[in-house]
TIGU-969938 format. One line per field, with one value per residue (C-alpha): y, x, z; residue in three letters. Coordinates in pm, 1 decimal. Layout:
N
c2: [Y | ...];
c1: [X | ...];
c3: [Z | ...];
aa: [Ala | ...];
//
This chain:
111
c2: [3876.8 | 4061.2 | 3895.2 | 3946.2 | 4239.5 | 4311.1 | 4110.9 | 4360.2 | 4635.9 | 4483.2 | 4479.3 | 4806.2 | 4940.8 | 4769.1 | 4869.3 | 5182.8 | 5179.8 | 5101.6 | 5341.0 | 5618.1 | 5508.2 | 5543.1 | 5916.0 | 5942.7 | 5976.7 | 5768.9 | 5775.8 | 5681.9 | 5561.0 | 5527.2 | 5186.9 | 4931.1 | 5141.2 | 4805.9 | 4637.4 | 4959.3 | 4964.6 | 4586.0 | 4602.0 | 4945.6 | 4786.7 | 4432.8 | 4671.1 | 4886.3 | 4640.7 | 4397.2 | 4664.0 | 4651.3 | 4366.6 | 4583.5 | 4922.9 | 4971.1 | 5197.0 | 5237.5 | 5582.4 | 5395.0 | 5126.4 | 5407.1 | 5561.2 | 5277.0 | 5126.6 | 5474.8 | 5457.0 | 5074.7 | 5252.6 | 5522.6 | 5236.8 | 5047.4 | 5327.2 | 5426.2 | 5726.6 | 5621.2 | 5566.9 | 5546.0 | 5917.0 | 5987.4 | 5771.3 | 5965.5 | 6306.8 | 6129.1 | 6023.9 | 6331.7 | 6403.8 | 6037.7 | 5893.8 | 5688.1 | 5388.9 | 5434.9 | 5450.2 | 5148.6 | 4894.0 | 5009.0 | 4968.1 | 4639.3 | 4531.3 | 4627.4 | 4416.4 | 4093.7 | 4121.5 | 4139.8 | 3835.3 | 3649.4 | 3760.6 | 3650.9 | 3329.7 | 3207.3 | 3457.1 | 3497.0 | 3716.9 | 3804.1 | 3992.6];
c1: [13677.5 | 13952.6 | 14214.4 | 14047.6 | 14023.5 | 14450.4 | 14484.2 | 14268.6 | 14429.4 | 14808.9 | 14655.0 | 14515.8 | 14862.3 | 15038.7 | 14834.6 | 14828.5 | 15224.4 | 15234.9 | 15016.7 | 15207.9 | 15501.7 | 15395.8 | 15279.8 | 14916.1 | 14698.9 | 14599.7 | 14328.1 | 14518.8 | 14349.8 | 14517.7 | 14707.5 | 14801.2 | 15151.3 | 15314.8 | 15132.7 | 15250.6 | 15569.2 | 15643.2 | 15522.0 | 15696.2 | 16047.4 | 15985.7 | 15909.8 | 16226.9 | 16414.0 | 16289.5 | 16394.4 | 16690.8 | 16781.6 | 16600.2 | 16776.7 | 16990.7 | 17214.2 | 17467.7 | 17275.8 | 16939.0 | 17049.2 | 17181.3 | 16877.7 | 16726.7 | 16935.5 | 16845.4 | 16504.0 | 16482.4 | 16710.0 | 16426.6 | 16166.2 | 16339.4 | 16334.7 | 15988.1 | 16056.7 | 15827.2 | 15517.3 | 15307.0 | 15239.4 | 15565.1 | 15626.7 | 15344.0 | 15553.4 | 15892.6 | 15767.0 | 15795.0 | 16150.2 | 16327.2 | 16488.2 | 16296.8 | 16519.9 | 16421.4 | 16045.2 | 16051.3 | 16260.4 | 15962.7 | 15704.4 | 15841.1 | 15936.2 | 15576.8 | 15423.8 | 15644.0 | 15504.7 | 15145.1 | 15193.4 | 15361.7 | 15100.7 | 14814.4 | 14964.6 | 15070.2 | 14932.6 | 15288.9 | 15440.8 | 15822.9 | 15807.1];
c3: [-782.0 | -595.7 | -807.3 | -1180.0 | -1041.7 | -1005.1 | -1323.9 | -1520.6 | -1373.0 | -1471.0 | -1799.7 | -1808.9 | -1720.6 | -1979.3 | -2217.3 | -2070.5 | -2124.9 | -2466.4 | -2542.3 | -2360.9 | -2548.2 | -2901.2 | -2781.8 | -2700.6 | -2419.4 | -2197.9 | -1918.4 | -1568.1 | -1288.5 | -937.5 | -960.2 | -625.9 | -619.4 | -527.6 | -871.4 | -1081.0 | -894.8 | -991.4 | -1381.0 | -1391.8 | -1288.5 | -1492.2 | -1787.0 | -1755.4 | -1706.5 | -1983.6 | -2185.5 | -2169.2 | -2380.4 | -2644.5 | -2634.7 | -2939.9 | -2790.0 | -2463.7 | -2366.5 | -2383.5 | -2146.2 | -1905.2 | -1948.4 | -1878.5 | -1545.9 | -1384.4 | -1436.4 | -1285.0 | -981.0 | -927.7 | -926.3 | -632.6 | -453.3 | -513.4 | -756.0 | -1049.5 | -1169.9 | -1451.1 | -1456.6 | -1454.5 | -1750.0 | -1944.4 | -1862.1 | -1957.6 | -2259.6 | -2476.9 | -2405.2 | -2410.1 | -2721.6 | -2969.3 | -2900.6 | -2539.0 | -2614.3 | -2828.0 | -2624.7 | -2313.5 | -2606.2 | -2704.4 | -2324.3 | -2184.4 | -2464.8 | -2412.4 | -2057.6 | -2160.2 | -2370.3 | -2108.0 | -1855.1 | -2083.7 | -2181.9 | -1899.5 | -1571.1 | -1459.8 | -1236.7 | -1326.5 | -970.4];
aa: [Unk | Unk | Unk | Unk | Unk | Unk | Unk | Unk | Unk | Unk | Unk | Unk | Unk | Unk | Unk | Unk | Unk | Unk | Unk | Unk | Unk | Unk | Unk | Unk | Unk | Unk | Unk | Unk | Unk | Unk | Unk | Unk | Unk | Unk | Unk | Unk | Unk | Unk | Unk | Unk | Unk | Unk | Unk | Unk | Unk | Unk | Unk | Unk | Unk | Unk | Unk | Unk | Unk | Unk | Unk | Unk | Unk | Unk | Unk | Unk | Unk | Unk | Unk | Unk | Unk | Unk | Unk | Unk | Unk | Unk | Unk | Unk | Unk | Unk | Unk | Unk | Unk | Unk | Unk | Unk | Unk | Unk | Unk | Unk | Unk | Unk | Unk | Unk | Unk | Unk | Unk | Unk | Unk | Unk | Unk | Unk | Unk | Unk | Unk | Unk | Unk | Unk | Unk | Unk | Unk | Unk | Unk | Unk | Unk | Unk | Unk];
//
């Protein structure tokens, strides 16, 4: 049970992610930091390969450097979200959803 459990809540937080992203609310419950640190990084840096632009990828490098050392979180993402660049939002959008599809299809763990 205590593993649907995680595997619920990894796809809660994705979801939760994408949502975020495209601008709208989300309900956040507290997350296994180590889970939402994990998904948070694989996310960011997933994302990467998406960005469009230089600026996004900086953008993006830093905020995979603030997840190693334990500077982010979900709820930070949701107050980030407003101010980053579209290109930003979508390559997390797109990144976060790549990871729920490998997750689902094949109960992966890229961390």
């Amino acid at each position: 049970m205590g593993d649907m459990a995680k595997n619920n809540d990894s796809q809660y937080l994705l979801a939760a992610l994408i949502e975020i992203y495209r601008g709208n609310r989300v309900y956040l419950p507290e997350f296994d930091p180590e889970m939402e640190r994990n998904l948070l990084r694989d996310v960011f840096s997933a994302a990467i390969s998406f960005a469009q632009y230089d600026e996004s990828r900086k953008t993006l490098s830093e905020e995979i450097f603030n997840c190693v050392n334990g500077n982010a979180s979900v709820k930070q993402q949701a107050e980030l979200a407003p101010v980053q660049t579209p290109d930003v939002l979508n390559a997390k959008m797109v990144a976060a959803a790549h990871i729920m599809k490998l997750d689902l299809n094949n109960n992966i763990k890229l961390s």
